[in-house]
Every structure is written in C-alpha cells, then in structure tokens.
C-alpha positions in Angstrom: -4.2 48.1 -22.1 -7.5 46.2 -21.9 -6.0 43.6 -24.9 -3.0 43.0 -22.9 -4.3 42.3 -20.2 -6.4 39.6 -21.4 -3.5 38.5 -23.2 -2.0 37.9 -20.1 -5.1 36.2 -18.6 -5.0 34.3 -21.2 -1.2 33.0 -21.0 -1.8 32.6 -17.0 -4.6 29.8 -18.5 -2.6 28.1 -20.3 0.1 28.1 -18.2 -1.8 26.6 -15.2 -4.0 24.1 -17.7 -0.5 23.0 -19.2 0.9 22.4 -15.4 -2.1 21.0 -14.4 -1.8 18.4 -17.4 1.9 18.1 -16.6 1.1 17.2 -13.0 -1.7 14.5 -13.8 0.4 12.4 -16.3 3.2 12.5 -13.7 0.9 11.2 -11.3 -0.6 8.8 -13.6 3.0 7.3 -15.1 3.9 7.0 -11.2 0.8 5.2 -10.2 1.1 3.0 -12.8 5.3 2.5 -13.4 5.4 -0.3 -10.6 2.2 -2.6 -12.5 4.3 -5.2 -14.4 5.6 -6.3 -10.9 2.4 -5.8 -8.6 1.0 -8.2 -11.2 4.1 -10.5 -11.2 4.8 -10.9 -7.1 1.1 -11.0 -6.2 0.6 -14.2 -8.6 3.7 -16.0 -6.8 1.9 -15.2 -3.5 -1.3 -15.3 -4.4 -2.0 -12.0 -3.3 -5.1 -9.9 -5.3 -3.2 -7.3 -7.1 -5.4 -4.9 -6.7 -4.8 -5.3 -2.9 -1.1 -5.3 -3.4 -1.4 -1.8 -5.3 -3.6 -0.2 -2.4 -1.1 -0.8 0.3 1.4 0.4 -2.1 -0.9 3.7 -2.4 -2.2 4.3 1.2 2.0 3.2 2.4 3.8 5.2 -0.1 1.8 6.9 -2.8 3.9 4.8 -5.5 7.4 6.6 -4.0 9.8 4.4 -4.3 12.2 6.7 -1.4 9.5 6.8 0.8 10.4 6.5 4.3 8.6 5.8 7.8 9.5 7.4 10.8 9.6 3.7 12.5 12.6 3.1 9.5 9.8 1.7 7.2 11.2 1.6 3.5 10.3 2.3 0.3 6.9 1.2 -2.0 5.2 -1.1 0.7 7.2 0.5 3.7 8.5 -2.6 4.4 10.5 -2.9 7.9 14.3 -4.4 8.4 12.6 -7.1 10.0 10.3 -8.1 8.0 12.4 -7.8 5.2 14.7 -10.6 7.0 11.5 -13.0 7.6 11.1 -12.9 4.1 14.9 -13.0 3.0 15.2 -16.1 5.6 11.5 -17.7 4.0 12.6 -17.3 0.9 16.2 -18.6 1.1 17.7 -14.8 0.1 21.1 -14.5 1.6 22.1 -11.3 0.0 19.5 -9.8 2.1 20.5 -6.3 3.3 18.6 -3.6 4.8 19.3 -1.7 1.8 17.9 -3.7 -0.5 14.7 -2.7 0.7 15.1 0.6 -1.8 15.0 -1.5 -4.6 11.4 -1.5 -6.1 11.2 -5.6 -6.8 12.8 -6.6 -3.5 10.3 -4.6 -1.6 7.1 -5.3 -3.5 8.2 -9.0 -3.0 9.0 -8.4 0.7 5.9 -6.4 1.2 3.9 -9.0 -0.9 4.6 -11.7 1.1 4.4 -10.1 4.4 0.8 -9.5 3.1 0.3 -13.1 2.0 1.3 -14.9 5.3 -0.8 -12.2 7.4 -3.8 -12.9 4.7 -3.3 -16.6 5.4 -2.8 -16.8 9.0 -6.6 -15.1 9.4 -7.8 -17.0 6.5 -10.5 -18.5 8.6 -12.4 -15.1 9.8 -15.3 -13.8 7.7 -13.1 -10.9 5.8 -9.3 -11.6 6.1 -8.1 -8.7 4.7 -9.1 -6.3 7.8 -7.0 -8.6 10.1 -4.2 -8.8 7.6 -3.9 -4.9 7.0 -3.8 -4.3 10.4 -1.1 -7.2 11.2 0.8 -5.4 8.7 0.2 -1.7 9.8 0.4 -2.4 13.6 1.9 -6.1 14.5 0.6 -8.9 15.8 0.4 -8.4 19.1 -2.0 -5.9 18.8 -4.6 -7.7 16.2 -4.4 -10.0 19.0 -5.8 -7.7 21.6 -8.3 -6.4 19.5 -10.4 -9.5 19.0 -13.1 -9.3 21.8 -14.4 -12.6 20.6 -11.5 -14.5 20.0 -11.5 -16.5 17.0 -15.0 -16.0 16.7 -14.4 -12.2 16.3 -15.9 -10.6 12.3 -14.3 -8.2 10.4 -16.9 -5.2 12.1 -16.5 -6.4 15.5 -12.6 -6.1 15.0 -12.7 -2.6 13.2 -14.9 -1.5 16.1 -12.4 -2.7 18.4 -9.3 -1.3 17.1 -8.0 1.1 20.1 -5.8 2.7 17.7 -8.0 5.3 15.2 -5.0 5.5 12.7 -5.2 1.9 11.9 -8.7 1.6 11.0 -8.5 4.8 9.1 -5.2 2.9 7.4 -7.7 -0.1 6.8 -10.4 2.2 5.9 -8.5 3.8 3.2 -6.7 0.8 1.5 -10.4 -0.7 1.7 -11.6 2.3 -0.5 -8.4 2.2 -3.0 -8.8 -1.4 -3.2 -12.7 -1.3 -4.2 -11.4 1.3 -6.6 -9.2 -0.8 -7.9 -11.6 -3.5 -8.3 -14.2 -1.6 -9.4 -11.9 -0.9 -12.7 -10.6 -3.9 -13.2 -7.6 -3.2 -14.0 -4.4 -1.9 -12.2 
C-alpha cells in the first residue's frame, strides 16, 4: 500500500512538472512568435522594439484574438479608428476593420500610432509617459493632465493623471519595457 502510494505521488510530480514545462514553453513560443515583425515595423517607424513588445504585453499578452471592451483589436488593441488614420497615412486602401486580426496589419497600425504619439511629445523630458497614455486614453485627456502646460515633466504628468488605470497601464509597460531592455534582446 505504502509503495503505491508513493508511486502515485510520484506520477502526480511528474505529471504537474511535465504541465508546468508544457505551460512555460507555450508561454515562451507566444511571447516570442510575433519578434521578427516587432523588429521589422518598429525600424520603419522608428519605434524602440522593446517598447513596441511591452505594449503588445501589457495590451494583449501576445494574443493575437484579443479583444477590448471599447472594440479594441488584436496584439496592440488597436481601434477602427486608429487603424483608418494609419490606413489613410499610409496610403492603405484595402483597409477594413477586419484587418485589424491580422498580426502584421495591427503591429504596423499599433506601431505607428505609437510613433506619431512618441513624436508629437518629443519635446518633454520623457516622451514615452505622454505617448502611452495618448495611446491608452486619447488626446484629449493627456491634454488635461498637464498642469504645467508644455512645461509639464514626465512625474508631474503621472502625478496628474485623474485616471488610476492609466498610470498603472504606463506603470506596467514602463516595467516590461526596462525588462526588455535590461535583456537586450526581444
């Protein structure tokens, strides 16, 4: 009795180490199946990579079905609209609103979404706080959280956000991104 029942212990084990490894290379192939193109749009918008593959993280968690209760789409969680700026910018007239589930129209979309929010606040201390929050919460609202105008630094403006999810958005794409960085590679 006693040797079966360590038997069993024993196949329990390995049965939850060989799920457990299961589970991590899943994780790991889906984190890194969408590189190749997170390196290829953010060079043709000059985007840091690394950057590019955070928001990808913190929108979607690398699925490419994801989808937003606002009707955000896939990888990036990219909008209708936004995904006819950049069809229109880019000169794309087969733009649909379901292209946006395909993985290289929405990392491209998303991308340079992120670019053009990265180089409107080019000329604040840390862009990337203003841009991730342009592309979380709009505009308008990055507007009404600078209490200093122009003038206004990346602390002042975190501090100022009215809305806790998007600093804890900008928070946690800060932290993946570092992570990222720290790496050095995707």
């Amino acid at each position: 009795m006693v040797r079966t029942a360590r038997m069993l212990a024993l196949a329990l084990v390995l049965t939850a180490f060989g799920s457990a490894t299961v589970v991590y290379l899943r994780w790991l192939y889906r984190e890194q199946r969408y590189n190749h193109l997170i390196e290829e749009v953010s060079a043709r918008y000059d985007v840091d990579k690394f950057l590019v593959k955070a928001v990808i993280r913190r929108e979607s968690g690398f699925d490419p079905f994801s989808y937003g209760s606002h009707g955000e789409i896939g990888l990036m969680q990219v909008r209708e609209g936004a995904g006819l700026d950049w069809a229109r910018a880019t000169s794309r007239k087969d733009f649909a609103r379901d292209s946006l589930w395909d993985a290289r129209v929405n990392i491209e979309a998303g991308t340079w979404y992120l670019a053009r929010a990265l180089r409107h606040w080019q000329n604040m201390d840390d862009p990337i706080p203003f841009a991730l929050a342009e592309y979380n919460a709009g505009s308008g609202n990055v507007q009404r959280w600078l209490p200093a105008g122009q003038a206004t630094t990346a602390k002042q403006f975190l501090e100022a956000i009215t809305y806790p999810n998007v600093r804890r958005y900008i928070e946690t794409i800060a932290d993946y991104y570092e992570a990222y960085q720290a790496a050095g590679r995707l």
